[in-house]
C-alpha positions as CSV (number, residue, x, y, z in Angstrom):
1,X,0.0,0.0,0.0
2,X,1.1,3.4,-0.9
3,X,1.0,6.1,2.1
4,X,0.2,9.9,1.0
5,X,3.8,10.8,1.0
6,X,4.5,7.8,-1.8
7,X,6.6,5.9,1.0
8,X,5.6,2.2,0.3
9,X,5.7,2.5,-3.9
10,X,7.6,0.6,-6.3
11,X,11.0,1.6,-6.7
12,X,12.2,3.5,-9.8
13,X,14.1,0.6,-11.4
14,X,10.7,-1.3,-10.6
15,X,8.5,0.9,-11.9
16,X,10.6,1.8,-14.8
17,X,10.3,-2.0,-15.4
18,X,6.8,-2.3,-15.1
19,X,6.1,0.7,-17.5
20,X,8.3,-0.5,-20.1
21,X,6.8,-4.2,-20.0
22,X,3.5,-2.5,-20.3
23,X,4.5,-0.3,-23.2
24,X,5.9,-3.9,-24.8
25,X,2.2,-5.7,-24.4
26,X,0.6,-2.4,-25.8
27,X,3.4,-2.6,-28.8
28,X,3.0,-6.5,-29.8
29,X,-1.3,-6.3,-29.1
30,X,-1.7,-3.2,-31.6
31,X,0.8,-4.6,-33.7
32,X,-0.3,-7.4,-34.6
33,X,-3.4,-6.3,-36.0
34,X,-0.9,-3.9,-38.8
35,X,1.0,-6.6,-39.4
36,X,-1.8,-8.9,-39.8
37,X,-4.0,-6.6,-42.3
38,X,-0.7,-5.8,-44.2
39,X,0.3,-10.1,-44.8
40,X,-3.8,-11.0,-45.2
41,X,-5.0,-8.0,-46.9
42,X,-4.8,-6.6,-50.5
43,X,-1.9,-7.3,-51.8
44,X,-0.6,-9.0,-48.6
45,X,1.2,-12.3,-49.1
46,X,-0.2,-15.2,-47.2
47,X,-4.1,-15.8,-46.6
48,X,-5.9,-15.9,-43.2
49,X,-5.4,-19.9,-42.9
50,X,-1.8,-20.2,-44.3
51,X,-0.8,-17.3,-41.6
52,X,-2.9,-19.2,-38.4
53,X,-1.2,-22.1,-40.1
54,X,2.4,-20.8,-39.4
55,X,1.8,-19.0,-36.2
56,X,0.1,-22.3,-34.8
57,X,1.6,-24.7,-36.7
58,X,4.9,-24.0,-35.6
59,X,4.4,-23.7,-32.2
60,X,2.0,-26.8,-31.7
61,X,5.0,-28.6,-33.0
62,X,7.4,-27.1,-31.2
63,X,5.6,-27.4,-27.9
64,X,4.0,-31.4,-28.9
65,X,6.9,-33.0,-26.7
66,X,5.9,-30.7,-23.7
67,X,2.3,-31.5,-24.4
68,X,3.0,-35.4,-24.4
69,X,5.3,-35.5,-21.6
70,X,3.0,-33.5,-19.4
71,X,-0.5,-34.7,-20.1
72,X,-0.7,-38.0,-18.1
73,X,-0.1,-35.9,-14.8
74,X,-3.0,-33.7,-16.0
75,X,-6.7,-34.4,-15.0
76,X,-9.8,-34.0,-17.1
77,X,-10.8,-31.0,-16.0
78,X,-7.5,-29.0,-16.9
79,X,-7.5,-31.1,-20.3
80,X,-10.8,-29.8,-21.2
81,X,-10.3,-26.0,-20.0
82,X,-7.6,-26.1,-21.7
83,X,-9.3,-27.1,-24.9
84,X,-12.0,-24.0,-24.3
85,X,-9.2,-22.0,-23.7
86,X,-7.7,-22.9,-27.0
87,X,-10.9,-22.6,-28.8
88,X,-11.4,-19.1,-27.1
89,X,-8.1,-17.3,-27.9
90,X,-6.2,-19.9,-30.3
91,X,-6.4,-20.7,-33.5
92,X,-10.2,-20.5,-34.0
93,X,-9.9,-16.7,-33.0
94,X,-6.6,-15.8,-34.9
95,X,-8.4,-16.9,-37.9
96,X,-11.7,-15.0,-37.6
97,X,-9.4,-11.9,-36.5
98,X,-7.4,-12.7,-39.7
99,X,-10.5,-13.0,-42.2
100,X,-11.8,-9.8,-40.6
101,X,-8.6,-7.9,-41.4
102,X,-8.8,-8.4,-44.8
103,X,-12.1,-6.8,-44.5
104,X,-12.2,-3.6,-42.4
105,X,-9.2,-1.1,-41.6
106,X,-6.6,-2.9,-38.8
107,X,-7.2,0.4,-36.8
108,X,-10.9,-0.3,-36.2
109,X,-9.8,-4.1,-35.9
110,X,-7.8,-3.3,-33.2
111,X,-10.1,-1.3,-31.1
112,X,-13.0,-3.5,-31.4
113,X,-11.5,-6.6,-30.7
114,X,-10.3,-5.8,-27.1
115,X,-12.8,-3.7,-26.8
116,X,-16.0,-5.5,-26.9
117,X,-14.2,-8.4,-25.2
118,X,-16.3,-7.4,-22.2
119,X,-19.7,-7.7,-23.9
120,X,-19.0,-11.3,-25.2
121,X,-17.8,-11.9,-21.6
122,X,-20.8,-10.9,-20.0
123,X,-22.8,-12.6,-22.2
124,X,-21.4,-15.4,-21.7
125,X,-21.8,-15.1,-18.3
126,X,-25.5,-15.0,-18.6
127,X,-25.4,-18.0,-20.6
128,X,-23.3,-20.1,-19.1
129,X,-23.1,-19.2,-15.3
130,X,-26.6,-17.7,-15.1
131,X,-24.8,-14.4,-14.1
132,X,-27.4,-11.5,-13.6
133,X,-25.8,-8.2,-14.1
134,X,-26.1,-5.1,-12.2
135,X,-27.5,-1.6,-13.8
136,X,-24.0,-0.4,-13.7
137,X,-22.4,-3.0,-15.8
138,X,-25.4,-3.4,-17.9
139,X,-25.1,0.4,-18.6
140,X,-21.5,0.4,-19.1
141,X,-21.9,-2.6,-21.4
142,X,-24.4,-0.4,-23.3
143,X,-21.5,2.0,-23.2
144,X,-19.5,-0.2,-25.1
145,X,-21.9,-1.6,-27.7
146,X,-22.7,2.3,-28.4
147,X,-19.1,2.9,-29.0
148,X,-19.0,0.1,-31.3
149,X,-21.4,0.4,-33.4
150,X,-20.2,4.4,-33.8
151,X,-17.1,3.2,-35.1
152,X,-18.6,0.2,-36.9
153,X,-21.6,2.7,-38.4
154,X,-19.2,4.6,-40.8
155,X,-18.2,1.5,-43.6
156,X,-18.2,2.0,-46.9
157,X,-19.6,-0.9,-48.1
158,X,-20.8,-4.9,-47.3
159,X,-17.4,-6.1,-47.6
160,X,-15.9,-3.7,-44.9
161,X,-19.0,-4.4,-42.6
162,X,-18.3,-8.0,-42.8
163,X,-15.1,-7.7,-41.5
164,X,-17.0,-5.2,-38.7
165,X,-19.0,-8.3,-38.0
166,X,-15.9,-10.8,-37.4
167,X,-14.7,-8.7,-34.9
């Protein structure tokens, strides 16, 4: 805890740390979306799969002996979250991301991704754990589908509102 005359804060070298380790996750997140639309988009050189292809690919093979050696110690449970997990924020997602960049500007792609991240998890919260949100987070949730569809409102045609629609 911090007391009012800052006694109690992280140190310089630690927060110097912290800030530059925050300024690398903001780098590689926005990033990828520009460097995404520029390989799958007009004139890019690989298409959505071949690119989910490589960045998974790879890696699954890379980490298959890990996988193998670990997974008799694991139990079910961890197994199957682990799948959902996957299925949430692995390949599945990389390529919907990836078709939608070829779509709508990486910009937009990049904002609306993260940023309606809360609406999908509140729904489903409703859905699955029978979550019952308050009028604050149903308004800021309103909040957010506003925002989106402001940004989303302005395409210039069906091809780019596809791509608004992946995301």
């Amino acid at each position: 805890m911090v007391r009012a005359d800052g006694a109690g804060g992280p140190s310089g070298r630690r927060l110097a740390a912290g800030i530059a380790f925050a300024l690398l996750a903001v780098t590689l997140w926005g990033g990828w979306f520009v460097i995404t639309r520029r390989t799958v988009g007009a004139g890019g050189v690989l298409g959505p799969a071949d690119l989910v292809a490589l960045r998974f690919g790879l890696g699954g093979l890379l980490l298959l002996p890990v996988v193998l050696l670990r997974l008799r110690g694991l139990d079910r449970k961890a197994v199957v979250d682990g799948l959902f997990l996957y299925a949430a924020q692995g390949a599945p997602f990389a390529l919907l991301i990836s078709v939608a960049l070829r779509h709508a500007p990486a910009g937009h792609g990049a904002a609306l991704t993260p940023g309606t991240m809360p609406l999908f998890a509140a729904l489903l919260g409703v859905l699955v754990l029978r979550d019952r949100p308050g009028r604050w987070a149903l308004a800021g949730l309103g909040l957010i589908a506003a925002g989106a569809l402001a940004l989303a409102g302005g395409f210039r045609d069906a091809d780019e509102l596809f791509g608004y629609a992946l995301f």
